[in-house]
Structure formats: C-alpha cells, structure tokens
C-alpha positions as CSV (number, residue, x, y, z in Angstrom):
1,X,20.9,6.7,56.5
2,X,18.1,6.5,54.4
3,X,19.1,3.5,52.5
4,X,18.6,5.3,48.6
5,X,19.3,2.9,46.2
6,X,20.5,4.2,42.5
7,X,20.8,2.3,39.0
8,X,22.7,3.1,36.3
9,X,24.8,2.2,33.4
10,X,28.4,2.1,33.7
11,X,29.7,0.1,30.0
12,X,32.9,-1.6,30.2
13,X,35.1,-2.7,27.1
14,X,34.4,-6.5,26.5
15,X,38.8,-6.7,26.3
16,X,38.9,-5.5,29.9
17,X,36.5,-8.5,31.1
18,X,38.7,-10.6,29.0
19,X,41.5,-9.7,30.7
20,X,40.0,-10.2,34.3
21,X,39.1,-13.3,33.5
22,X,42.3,-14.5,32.0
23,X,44.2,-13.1,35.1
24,X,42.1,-14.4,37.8
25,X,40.9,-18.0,35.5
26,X,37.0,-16.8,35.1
27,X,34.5,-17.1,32.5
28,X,32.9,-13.9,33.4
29,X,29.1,-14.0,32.5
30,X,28.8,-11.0,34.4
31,X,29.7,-7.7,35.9
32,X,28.6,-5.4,39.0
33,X,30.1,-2.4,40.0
34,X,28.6,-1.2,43.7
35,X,29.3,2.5,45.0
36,X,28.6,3.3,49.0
37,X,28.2,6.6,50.3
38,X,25.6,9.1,52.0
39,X,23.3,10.9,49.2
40,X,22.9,14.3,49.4
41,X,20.0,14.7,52.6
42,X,21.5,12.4,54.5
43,X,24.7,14.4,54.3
44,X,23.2,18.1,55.0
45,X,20.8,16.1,58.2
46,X,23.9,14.7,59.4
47,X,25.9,18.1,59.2
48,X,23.0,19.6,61.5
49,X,23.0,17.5,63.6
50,X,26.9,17.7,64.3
51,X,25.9,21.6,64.5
C-alpha cells in the first residue's frame, strides 16, 4: 500500500458533540473522523497482480 494520506473537511453540528459528550461524560475540545481503505492505484496494482 502506498500509504496516501488525505485531508478534508467533514463539519459536524455543535448539538451532536453535545450530545456525545453528555452521553459518554466528555468536554469534547475536539473531533477526528479517520477513513481506511486502498486509493485508487493501489486497488487496480493489486487487481493485477491477482490476474
């Protein structure tokens, strides 16, 4: 895998924070949501090589 890293901007509403926090008893100061997966090269080298 070739280890592609990507940023971007994913808002969430400041009542669904609240609402974590209150359920789980956190002061979020913070939030990070993290995807995994094989990008788009990776996927068609590993198909070949299946092939």
């Amino acid at each position: 895998n070739c280890g592609k890293i990507v940023e971007f901007v994913c808002p969430l509403s400041p009542q669904f924070k609240e609402e974590i926090g209150k359920r789980y008893g956190f002061d979020i100061s913070g939030v990070e949501l993290r995807m995994t997966g094989l990008c788009l090269n990776c996927r068609k080298k590993r198909k070949l090589e299946k092939e």
